[in-house]
N, C-alpha and C positions, 0 to 999 in steps of 0.2 A: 539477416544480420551476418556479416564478415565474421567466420570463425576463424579466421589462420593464427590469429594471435589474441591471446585474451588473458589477463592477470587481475584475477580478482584479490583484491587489497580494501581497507577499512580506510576511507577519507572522512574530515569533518566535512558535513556537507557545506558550510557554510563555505568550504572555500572553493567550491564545484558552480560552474559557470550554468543557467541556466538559459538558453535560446530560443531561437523559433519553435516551435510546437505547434503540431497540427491543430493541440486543444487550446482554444484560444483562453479558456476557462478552466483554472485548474480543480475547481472545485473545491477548496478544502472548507471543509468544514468541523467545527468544533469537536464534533466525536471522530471523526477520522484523526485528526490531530492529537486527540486524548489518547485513542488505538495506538498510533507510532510511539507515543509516548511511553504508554506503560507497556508495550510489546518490541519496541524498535521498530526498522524495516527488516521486513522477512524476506523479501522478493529481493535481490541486490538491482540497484540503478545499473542500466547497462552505456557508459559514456566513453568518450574519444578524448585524448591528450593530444593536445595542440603541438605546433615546434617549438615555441614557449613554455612551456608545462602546465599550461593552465586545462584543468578539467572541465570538457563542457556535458551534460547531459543530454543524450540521447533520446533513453527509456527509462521513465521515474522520474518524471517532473513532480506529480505529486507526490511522490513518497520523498522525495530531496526536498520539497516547501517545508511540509510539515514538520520532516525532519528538520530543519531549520526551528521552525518556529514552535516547539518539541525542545529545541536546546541537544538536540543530543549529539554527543561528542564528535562521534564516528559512526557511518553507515556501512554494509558492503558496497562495494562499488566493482561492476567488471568494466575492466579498460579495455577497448577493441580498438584495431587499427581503424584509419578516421573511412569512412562511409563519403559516397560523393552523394552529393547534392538529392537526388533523385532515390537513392538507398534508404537516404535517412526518411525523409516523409514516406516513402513505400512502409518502413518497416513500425515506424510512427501509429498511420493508419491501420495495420493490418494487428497491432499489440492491442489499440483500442476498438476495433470493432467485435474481434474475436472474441471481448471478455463479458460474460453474460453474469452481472448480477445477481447474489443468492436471493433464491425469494424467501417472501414471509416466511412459510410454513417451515423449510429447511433448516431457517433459522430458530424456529421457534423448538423445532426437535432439536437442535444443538444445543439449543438450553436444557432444555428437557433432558437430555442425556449428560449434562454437568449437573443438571440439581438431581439426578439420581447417585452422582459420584460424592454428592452431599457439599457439593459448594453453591454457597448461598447467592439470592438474586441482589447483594450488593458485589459482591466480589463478578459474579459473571459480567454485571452491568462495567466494572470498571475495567476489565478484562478487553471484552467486545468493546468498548467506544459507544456505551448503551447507557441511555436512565435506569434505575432501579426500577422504577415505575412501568417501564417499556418490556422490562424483564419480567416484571413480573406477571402483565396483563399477556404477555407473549404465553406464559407458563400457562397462565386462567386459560386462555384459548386452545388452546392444546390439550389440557386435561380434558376441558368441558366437549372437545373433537371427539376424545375416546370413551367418555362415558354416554355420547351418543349411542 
């Protein structure tokens, strides 16, 4: 990514231009969408201003959908000088290979150490982008690991 210039500012994502992406498939689904929702985006879109002013996305394609379709106001946004051709897919590819999904179990200790802080398995499940039910059976499994 082009650091020479960067100015991270709150845009509504809806008016953020969304283009080619290496993922042809953004993925979103219902609980990721529920997660931006009740959490916002944490991670800021990293996008390029056009000579027009119009913002296009770079990095956070999925987090600017959901955001959209989340309804929320404004996201972070970093605006970088625009990236050629070649930058952008380099940098595309290398955001989403790098990122290795939490598994099960880490998960299921993340619950696990919120229902010890004494927040319940409705509240974590609406929290996480999770069923109650998911949470909870996550919790059963984990207990029933240590009393192994």
């Amino acid at each position: 990514m082009n650091e020479k210039t960067q100015e991270l500012v709150q845009l509504d994502p809806a008016t953020l231009t969304v283009e080619t992406n290496v993922r042809k498939d953004a993925g979103l689904t219902p609980a990721f969408v529920a997660s931006v929702r009740e959490n916002g985006v944490l991670e800021p879109v990293i996008a390029h201003r056009n000579a027009d002013g119009t913002v296009h996305v770079l990095m956070g394609q999925r987090r600017t959908l959901a955001a959209v379709e989340a309804k929320l106001a404004t996201i972070p946004v970093v605006v970088i000088e625009s990236p050629d051709e070649a930058e952008r897919i380099i940098n595309q590819v290398v955001e989403n290979i790098q990122r290795a999904e939490l598994g099960h179990s880490d998960q299921a200790e993340a619950f696990q150490q919120l229902s010890l802080l004494g927040m319940p398995a409705a509240k974590i499940a609406k929290k996480m982008g999770r069923t109650k039910a998911d949470v909870e059976h996550a919790l059963d499994e984990h207990w029933n690991s240590i009393r192994r």
